[in-house]
C-alpha atoms as a printed R data frame, in Angstrom:
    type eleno elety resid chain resno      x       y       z
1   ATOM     1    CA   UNK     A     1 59.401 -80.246 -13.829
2   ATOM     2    CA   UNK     A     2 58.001 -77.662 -11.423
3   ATOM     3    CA   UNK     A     3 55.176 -75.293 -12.046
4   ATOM     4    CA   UNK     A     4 55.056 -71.899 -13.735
5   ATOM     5    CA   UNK     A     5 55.982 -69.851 -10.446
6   ATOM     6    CA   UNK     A     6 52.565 -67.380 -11.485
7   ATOM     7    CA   UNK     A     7 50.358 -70.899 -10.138
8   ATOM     8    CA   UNK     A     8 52.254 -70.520  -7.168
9   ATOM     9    CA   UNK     A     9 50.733 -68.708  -4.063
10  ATOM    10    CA   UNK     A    10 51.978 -66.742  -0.841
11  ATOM    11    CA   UNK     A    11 50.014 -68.893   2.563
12  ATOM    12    CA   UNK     A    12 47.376 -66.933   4.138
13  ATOM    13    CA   UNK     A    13 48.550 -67.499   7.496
14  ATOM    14    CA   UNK     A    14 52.224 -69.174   7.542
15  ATOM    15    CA   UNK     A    15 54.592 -67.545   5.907
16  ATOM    16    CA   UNK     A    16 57.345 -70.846   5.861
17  ATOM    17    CA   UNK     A    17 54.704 -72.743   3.270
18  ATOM    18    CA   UNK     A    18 53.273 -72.380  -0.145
19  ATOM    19    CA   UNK     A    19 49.877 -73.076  -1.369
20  ATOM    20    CA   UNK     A    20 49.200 -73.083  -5.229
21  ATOM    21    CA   UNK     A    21 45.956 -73.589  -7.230
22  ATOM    22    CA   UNK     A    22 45.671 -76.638  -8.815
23  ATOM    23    CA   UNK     A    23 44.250 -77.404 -11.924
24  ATOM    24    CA   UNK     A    24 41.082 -79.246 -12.800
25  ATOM    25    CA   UNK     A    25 38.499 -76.682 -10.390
26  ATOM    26    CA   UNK     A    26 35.134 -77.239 -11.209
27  ATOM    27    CA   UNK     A    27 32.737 -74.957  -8.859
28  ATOM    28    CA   UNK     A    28 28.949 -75.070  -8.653
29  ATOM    29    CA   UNK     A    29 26.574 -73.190  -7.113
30  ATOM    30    CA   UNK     A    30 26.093 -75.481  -4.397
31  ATOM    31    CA   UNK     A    31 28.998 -77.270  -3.922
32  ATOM    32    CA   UNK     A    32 32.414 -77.924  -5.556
33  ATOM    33    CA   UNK     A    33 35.163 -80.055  -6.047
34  ATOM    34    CA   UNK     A    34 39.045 -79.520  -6.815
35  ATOM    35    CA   UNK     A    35 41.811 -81.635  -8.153
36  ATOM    36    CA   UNK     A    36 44.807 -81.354  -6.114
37  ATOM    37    CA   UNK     A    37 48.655 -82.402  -6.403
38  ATOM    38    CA   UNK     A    38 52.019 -82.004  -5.088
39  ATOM    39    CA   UNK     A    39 54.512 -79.734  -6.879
40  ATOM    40    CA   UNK     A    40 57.462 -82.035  -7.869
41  ATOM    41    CA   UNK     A    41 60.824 -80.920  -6.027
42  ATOM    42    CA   UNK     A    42 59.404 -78.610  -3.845
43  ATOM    43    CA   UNK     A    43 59.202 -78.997  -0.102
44  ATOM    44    CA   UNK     A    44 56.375 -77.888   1.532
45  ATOM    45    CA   UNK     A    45 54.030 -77.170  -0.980
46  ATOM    46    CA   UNK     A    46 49.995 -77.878  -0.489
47  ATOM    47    CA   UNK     A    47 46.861 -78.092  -2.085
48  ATOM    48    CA   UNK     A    48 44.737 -75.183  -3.312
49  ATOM    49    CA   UNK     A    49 42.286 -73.398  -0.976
50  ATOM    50    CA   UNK     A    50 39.126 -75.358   0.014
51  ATOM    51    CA   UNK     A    51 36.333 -74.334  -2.217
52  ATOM    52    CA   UNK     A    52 32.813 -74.509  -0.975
53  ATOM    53    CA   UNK     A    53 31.492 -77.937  -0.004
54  ATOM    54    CA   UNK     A    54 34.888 -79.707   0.560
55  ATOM    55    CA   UNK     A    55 34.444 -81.875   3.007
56  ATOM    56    CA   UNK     A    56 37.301 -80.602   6.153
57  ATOM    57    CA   UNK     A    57 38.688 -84.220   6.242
58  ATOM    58    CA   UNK     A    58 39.915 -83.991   2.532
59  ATOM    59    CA   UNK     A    59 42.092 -81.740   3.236
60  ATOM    60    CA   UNK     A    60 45.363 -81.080   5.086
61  ATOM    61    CA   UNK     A    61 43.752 -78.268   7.907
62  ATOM    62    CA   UNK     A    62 47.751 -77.498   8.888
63  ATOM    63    CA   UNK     A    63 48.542 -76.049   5.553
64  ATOM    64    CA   UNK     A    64 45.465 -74.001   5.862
65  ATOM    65    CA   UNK     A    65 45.938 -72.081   9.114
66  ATOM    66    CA   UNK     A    66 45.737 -74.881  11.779
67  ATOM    67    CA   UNK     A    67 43.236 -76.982  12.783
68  ATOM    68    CA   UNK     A    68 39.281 -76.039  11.796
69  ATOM    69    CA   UNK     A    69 40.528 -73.671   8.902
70  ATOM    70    CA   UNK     A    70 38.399 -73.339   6.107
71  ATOM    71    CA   UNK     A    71 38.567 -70.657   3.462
72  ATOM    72    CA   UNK     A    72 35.458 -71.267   1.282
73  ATOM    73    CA   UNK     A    73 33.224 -71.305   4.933
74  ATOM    74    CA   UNK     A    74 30.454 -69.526   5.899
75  ATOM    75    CA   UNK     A    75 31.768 -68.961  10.260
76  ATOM    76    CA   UNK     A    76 33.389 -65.220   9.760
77  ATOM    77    CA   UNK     A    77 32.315 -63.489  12.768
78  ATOM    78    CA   UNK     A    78 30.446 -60.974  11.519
79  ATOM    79    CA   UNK     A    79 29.103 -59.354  14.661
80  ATOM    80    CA   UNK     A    80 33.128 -59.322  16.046
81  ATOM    81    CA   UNK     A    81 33.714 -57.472  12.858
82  ATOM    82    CA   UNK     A    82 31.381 -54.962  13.255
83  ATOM    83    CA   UNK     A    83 29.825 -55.486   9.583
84  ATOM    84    CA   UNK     A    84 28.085 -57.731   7.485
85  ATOM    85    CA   UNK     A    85 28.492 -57.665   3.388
86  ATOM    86    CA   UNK     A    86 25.081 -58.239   3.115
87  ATOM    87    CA   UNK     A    87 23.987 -55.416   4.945
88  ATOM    88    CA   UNK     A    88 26.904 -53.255   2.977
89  ATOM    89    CA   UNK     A    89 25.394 -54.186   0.398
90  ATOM    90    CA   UNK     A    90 22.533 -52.060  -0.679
91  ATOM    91    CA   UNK     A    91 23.626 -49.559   2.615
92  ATOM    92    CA   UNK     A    92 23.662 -45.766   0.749
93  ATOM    93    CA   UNK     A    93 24.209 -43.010   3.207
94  ATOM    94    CA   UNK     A    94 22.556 -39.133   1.872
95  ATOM    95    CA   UNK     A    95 24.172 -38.070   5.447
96  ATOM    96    CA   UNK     A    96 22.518 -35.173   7.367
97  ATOM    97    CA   UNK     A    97 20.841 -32.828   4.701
98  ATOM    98    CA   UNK     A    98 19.832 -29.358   5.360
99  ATOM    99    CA   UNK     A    99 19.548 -26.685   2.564
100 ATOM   100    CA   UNK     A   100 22.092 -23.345   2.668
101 ATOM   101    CA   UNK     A   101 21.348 -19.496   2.561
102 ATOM   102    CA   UNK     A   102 21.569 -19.550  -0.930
103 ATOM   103    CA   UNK     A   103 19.383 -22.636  -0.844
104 ATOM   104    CA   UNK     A   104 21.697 -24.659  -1.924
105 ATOM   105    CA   UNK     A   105 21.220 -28.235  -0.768
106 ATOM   106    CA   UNK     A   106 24.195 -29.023   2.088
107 ATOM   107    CA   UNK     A   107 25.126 -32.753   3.075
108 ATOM   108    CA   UNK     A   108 27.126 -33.721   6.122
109 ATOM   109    CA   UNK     A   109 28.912 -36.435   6.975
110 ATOM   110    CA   UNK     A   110 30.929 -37.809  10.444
111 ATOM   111    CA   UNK     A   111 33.537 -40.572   9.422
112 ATOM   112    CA   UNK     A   112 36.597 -41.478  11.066
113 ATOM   113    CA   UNK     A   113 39.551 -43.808  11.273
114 ATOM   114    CA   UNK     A   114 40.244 -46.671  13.459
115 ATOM   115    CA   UNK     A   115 42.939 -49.299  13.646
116 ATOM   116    CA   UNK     A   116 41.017 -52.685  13.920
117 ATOM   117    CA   UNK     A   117 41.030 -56.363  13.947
118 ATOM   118    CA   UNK     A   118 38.893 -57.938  11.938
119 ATOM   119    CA   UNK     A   119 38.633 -61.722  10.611
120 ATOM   120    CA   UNK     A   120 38.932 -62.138   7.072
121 ATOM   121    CA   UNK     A   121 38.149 -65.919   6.704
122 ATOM   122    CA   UNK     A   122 37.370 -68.216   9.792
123 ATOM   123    CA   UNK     A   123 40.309 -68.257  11.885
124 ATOM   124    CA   UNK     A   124 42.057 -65.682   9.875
125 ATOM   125    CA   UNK     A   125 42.330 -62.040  11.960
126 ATOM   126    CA   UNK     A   126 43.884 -59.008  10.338
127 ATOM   127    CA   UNK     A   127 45.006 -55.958  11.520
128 ATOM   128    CA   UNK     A   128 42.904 -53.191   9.317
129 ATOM   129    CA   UNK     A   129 42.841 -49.462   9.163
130 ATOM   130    CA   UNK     A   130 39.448 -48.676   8.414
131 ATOM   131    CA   UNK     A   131 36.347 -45.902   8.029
132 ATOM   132    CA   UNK     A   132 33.745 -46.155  10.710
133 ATOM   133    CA   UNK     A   133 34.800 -49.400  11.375
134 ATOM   134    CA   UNK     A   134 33.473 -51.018   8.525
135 ATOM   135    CA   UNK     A   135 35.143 -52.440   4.770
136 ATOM   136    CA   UNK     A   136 34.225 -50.664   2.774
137 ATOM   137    CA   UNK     A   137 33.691 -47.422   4.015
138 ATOM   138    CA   UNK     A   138 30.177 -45.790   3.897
139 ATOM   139    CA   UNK     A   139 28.876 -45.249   1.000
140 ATOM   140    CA   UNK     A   140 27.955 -41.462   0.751
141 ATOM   141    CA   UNK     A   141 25.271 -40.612  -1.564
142 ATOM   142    CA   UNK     A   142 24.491 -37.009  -2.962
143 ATOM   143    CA   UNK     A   143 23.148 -35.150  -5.979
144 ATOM   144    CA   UNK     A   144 25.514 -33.637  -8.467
145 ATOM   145    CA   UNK     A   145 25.775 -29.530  -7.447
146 ATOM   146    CA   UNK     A   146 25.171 -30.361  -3.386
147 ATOM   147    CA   UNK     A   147 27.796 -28.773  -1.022
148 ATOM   148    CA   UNK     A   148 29.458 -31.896   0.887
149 ATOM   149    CA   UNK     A   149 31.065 -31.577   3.848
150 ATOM   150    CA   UNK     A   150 32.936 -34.117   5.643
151 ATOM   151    CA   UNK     A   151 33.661 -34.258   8.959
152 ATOM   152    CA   UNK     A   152 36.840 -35.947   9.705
153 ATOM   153    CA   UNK     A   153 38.601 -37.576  13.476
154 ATOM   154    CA   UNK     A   154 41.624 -39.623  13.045
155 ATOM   155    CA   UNK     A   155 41.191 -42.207  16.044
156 ATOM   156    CA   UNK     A   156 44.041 -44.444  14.561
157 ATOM   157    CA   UNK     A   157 47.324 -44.825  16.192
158 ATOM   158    CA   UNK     A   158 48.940 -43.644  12.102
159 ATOM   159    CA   UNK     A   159 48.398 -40.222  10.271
160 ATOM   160    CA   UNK     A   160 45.743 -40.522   7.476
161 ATOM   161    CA   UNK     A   161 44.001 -37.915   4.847
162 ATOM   162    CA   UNK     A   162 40.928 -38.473   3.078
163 ATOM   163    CA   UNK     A   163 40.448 -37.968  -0.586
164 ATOM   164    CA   UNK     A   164 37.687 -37.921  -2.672
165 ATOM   165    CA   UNK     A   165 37.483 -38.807  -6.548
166 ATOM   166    CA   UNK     A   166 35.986 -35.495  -7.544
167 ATOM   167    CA   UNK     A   167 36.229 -32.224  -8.914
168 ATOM   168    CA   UNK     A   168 36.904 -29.909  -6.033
169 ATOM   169    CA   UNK     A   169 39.488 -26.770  -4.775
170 ATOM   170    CA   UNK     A   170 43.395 -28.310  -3.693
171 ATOM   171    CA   UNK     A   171 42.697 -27.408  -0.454
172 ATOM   172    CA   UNK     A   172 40.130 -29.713  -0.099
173 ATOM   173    CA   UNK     A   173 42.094 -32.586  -1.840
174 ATOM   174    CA   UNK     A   174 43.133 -34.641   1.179
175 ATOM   175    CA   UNK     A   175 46.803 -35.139   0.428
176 ATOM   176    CA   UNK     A   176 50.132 -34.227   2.259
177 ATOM   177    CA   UNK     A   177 51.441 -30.671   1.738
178 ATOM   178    CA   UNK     A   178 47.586 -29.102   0.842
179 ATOM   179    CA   UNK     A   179 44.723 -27.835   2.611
180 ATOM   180    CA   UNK     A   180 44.992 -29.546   6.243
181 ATOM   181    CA   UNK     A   181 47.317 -32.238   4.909
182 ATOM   182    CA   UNK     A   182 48.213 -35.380   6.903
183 ATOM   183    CA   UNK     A   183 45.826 -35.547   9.705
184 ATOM   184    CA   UNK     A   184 47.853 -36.741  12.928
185 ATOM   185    CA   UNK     A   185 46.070 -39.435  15.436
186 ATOM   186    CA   UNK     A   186 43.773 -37.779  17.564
187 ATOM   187    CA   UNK     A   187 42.862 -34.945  15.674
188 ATOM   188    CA   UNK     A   188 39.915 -33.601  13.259
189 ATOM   189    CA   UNK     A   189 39.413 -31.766  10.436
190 ATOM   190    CA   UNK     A   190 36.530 -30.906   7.548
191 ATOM   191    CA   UNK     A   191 36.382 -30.993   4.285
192 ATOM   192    CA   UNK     A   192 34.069 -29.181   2.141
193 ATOM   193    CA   UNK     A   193 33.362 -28.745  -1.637
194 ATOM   194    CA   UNK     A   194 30.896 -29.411  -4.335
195 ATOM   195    CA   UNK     A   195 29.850 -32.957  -6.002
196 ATOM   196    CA   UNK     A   196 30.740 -32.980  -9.054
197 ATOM   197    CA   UNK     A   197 30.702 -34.632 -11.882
198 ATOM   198    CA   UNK     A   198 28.137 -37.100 -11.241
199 ATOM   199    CA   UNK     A   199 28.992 -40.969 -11.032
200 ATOM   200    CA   UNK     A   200 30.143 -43.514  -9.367
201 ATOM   201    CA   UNK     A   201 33.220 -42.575  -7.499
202 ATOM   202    CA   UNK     A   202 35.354 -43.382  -4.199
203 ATOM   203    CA   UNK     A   203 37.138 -42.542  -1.591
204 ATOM   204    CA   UNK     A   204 40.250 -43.360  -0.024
205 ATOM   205    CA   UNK     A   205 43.607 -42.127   2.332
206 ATOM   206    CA   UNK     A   206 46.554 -40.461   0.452
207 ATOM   207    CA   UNK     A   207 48.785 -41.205   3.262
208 ATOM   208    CA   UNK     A   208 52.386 -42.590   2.460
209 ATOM   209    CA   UNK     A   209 53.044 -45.768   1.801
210 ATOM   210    CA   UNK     A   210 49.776 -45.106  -0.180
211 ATOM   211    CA   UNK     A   211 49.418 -48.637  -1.225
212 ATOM   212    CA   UNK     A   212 49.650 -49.806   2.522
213 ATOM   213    CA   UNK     A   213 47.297 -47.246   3.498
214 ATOM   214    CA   UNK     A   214 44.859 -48.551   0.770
215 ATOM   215    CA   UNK     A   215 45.426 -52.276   1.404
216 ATOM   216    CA   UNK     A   216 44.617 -52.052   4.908
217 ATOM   217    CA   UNK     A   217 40.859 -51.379   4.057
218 ATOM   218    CA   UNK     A   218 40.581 -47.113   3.965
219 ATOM   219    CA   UNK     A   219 38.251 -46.796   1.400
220 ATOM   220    CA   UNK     A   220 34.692 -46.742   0.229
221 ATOM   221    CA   UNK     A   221 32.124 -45.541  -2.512
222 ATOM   222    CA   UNK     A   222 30.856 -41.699  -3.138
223 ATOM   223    CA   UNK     A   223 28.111 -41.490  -5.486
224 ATOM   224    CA   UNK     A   224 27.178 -38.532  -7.087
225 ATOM   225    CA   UNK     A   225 23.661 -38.968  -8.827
226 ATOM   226    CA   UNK     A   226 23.024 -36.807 -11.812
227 ATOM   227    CA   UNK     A   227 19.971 -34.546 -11.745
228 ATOM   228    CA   UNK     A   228 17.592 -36.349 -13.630
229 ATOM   229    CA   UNK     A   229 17.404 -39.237 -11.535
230 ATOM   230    CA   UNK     A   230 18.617 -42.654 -13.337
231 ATOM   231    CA   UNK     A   231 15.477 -45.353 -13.551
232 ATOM   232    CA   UNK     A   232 14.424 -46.862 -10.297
233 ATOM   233    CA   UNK     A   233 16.188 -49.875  -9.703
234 ATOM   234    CA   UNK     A   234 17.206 -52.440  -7.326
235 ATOM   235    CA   UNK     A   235 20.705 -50.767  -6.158
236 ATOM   236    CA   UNK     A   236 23.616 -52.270  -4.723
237 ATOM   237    CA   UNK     A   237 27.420 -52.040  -4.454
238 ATOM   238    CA   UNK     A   238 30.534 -54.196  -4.835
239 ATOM   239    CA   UNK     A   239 34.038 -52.878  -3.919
240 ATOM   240    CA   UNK     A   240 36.620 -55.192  -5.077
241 ATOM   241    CA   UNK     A   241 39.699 -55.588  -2.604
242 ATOM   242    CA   UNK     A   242 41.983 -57.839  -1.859
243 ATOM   243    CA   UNK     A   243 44.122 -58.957   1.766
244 ATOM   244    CA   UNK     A   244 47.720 -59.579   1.746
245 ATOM   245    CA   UNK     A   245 47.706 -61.712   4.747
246 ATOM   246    CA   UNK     A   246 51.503 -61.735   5.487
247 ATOM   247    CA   UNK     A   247 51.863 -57.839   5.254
248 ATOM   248    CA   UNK     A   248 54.711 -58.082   2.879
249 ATOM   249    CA   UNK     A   249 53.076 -55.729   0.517
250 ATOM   250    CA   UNK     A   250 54.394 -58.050  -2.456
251 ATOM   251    CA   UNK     A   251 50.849 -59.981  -3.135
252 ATOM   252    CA   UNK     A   252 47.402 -60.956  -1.802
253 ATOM   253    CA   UNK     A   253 46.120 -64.153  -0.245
254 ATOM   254    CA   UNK     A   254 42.490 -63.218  -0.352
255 ATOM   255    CA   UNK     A   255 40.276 -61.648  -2.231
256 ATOM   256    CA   UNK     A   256 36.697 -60.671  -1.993
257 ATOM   257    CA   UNK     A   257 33.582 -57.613  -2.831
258 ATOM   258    CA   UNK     A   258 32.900 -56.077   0.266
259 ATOM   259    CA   UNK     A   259 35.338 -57.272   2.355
260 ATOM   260    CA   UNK     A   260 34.861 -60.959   3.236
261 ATOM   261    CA   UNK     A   261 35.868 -63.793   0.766
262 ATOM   262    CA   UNK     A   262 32.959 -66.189  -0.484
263 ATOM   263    CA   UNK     A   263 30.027 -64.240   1.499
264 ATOM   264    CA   UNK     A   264 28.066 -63.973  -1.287
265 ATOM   265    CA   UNK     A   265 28.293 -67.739  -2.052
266 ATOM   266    CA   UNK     A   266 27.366 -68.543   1.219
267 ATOM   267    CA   UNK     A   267 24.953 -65.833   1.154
268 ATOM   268    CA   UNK     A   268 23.557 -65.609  -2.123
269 ATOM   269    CA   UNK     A   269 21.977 -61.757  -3.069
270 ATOM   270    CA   UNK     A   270 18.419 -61.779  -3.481
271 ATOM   271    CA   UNK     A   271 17.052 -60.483  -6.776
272 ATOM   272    CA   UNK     A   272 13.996 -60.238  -8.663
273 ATOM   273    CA   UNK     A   273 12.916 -61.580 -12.312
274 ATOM   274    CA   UNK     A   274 12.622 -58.946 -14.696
275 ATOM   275    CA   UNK     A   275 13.057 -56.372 -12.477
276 ATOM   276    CA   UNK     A   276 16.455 -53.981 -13.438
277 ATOM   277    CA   UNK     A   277 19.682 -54.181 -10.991
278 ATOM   278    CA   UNK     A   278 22.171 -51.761 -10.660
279 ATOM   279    CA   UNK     A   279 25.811 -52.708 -10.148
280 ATOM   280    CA   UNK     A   280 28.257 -49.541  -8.338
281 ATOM   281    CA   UNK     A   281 31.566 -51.703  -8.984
282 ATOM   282    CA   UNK     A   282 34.908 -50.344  -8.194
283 ATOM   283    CA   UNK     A   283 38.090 -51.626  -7.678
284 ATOM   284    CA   UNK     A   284 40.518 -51.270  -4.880
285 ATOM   285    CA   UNK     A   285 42.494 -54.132  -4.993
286 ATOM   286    CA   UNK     A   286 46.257 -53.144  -4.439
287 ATOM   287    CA   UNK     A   287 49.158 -55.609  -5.052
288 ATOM   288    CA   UNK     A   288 47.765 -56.768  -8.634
289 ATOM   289    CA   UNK     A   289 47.791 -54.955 -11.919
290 ATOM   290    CA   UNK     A   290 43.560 -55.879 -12.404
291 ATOM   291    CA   UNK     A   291 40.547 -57.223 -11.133
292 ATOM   292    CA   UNK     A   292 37.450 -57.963 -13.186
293 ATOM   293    CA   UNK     A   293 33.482 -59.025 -13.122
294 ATOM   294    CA   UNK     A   294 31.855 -61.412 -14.908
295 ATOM   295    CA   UNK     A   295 28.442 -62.667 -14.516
296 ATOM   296    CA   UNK     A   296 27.281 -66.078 -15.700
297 ATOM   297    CA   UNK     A   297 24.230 -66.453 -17.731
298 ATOM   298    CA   UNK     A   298 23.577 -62.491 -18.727
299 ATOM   299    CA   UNK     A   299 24.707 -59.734 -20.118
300 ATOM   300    CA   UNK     A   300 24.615 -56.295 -18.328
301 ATOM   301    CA   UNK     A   301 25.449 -52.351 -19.772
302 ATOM   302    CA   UNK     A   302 28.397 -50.921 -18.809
303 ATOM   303    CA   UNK     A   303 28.817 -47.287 -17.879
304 ATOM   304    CA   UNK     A   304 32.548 -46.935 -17.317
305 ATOM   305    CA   UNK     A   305 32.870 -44.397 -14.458
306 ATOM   306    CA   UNK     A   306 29.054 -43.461 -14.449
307 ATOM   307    CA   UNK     A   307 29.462 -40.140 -16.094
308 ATOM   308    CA   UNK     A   308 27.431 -40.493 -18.886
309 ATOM   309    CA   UNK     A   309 24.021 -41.656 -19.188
310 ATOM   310    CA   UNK     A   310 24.436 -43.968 -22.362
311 ATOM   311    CA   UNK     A   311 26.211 -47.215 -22.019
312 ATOM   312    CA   UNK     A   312 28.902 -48.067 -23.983
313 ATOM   313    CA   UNK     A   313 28.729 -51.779 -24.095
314 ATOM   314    CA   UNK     A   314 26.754 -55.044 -23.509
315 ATOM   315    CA   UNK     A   315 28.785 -57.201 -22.372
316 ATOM   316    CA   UNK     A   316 29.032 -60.172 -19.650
317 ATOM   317    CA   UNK     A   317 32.827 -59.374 -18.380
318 ATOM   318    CA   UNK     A   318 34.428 -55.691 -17.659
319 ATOM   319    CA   UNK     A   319 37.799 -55.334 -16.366
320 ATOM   320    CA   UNK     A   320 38.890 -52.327 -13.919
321 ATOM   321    CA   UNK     A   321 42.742 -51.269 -12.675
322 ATOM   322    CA   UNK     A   322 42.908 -49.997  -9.313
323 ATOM   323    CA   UNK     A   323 41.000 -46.941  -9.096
324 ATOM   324    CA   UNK     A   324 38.712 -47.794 -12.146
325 ATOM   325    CA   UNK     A   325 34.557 -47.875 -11.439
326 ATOM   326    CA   UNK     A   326 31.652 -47.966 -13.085
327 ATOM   327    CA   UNK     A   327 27.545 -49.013 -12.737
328 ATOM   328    CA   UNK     A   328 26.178 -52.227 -14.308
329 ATOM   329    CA   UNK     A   329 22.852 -52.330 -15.401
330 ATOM   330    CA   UNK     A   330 21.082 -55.914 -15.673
331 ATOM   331    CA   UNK     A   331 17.390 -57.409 -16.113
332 ATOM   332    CA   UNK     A   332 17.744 -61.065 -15.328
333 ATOM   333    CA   UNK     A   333 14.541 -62.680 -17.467
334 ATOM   334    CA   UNK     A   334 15.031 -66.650 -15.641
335 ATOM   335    CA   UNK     A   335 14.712 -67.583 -12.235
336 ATOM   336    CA   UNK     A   336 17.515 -69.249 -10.257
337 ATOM   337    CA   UNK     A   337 21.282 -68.928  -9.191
338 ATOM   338    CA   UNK     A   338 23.837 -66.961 -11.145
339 ATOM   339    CA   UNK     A   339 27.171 -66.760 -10.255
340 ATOM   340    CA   UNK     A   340 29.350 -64.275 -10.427
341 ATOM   341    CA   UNK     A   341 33.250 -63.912 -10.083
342 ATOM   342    CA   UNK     A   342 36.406 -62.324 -11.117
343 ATOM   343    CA   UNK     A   343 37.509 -63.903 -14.505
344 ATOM   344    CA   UNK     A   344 40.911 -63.570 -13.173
345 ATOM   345    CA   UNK     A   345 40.177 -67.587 -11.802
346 ATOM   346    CA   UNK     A   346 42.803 -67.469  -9.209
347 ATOM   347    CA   UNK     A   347 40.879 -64.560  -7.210
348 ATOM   348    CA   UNK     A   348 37.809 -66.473  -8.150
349 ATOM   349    CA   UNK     A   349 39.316 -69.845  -6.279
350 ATOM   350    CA   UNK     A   350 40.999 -66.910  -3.344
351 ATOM   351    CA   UNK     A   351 37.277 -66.025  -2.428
352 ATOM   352    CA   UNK     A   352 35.677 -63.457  -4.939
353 ATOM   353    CA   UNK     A   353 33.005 -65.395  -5.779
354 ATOM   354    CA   UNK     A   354 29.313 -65.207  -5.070
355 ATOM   355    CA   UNK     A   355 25.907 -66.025  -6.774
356 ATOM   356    CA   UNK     A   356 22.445 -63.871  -7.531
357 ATOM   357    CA   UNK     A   357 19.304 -65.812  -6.515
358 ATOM   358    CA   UNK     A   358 16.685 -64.651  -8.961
359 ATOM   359    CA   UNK     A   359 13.336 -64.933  -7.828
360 ATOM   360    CA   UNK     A   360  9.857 -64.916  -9.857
């Protein structure tokens, strides 16, 4: 009797075999182990993805992208890729600020859009569309009531828009048919408006096929900060997304927060005891209906879309559709690692997975 055909997964790199998670994962913090078998009947079909501290010679390297393949490693290039997670991180951009006649504060911003290789797990190169070169985008920071203004160049060989989660005039929407509309390669454009409401909102291309357009990396974070500034905290963001490897827009291979699968496993973000962390999570995952957050060993608030200043839960797991965000606030009281991971387990074993390092 075969498997239920939901178990079963698309390969990350060749298309003519199957992988599918097995049953029986049991992950640590520092290493991990996986229980493996064929699927009965079908041809072709190998284990799950190596999870962290697999030793290479337990596995078949051929069903994993060739030889020296390894999903759950730490060897992603990320000077080749022209970012670093880490760095993405806790990296908020207030762009150029001057202040307006009126006195009104004014922030400006220079993105654009490249085509761009990047490698998504070692060995594992994919062609993305992306904002300054970077997944996600920059994150650009203002205070609820400045005038934004966005300076746009479309470097990429495909048209492209940009769009903002906001309140603001339909000119200044960044679809087809308004305002500018498509922006062809090669050519610029600004948008301009005021941020509003506050929260924790994003960014992305309204370009047709919009899921492709989104898939391939264009988008990023756009935080509006109320007035009264929120408590000082340790701030940081996570942008769920997902790669679909084999470009058949039906599924994804790999997931991750911030762009590269496992980093924060490898990597583990550096917190302190006692000391309050905020969480911008959003999710741009295309392909699949949800994505989700849990933390081990806490609970955090939840402040779905940021817009109000009250929570409205405690809670250790929060689930977001594409397009959902929200901020996470958490005090961690014990030292040590925490992990933290989709509780959809088959992203979790696909790479979104990492682990807080609390410090005294």
């Amino acid at each position: 009797m075969g498997w239920p055909a939901q178990w079963r997964r698309r390969p990350i790199v060749n298309p003519s075999r199957r992988g599918f998670l097995a049953g029986g994962a049991l992950l640590g913090v520092i290493g991990a182990t996986i229980g493996s078998r064929e699927l009965a009947g079908a041809a072709q079909v190998h284990e799950a993805p190596i999870l962290p501290g697999m030793p290479m010679d337990s596995v078949d390297a051929a069903a994993h992208g060739g030889p020296g393949f390894r999903l759950g490693a730490t060897g992603v290039n990320h000077e080749a890729n022209g970012f670093n997670p880490t760095r993405i991180l806790r990296d908020f951009d207030y762009g150029k600020v001057s202040t307006l006649p009126s006195g009104q504060t004014l922030r400006e911003w220079t993105i654009d859009s490249a085509d761009k290789t990047i490698e998504v797990a070692p060995g594992v190169r994919y062609p993305a569309w992306l904002w300054n070169g970077r997944n996600p985008g920059p994150t650009m920071r203002c205070t609820v009531g400045d005038r934004v203004r966005i300076h746009y160049t479309n470097r990429s060989h495909h048209p492209h828009t940009l769009h903002f989660h906001s309140i603001h005039p339909s000119d200044q929407d960044g679809v087809p048919g308004q305002g500018a509309g498509l922006i062809p390669p090669g050519a610029s454009t600004t948008y301009e408006f005021d941020a509003a409401p506050f929260g924790a909102h994003i960014y992305h291309c309204h370009a047709y096929p919009l899921a492709l357009h989104v898939a391939k990396g264009m988008y990023g974070f756009f935080i509006v900060d109320p007035e009264d500034e929120r408590p000082a905290a340790d701030e940081m963001i996570m942008m769920q997304n997902g790669w679909n490897t084999t470009e058949d827009g039906k599924g994804n291979q790999l997931y991750a927060v911030n762009g590269i699968p496992f980093h924060y496993m490898y990597n583990p973000i550096q917190v302190k005891r006692n000391k309050l962390v905020r969480i911008y999570l959003a999710n741009m995952t295309e392909f699949d209906p949800i994505n989700s957050f849990h933390l081990h060993g806490n609970f955090f608030h939840h402040y779905p879309t940021g817009t109000s200043l009250t929570p409205t839960e405690y809670t250790d797991t929060v689930i977001q559709g594409t397009g959902q965000r929200g901020i996470l606030e958490v005090t961690f009281p014990h030292t040590g690692k925490f992990m933290f991971h989709a509780h959809k387990t088959e992203f979790s074993d696909l790479g979104w997975m990492g682990v807080f390092e609390v410090n005294a």
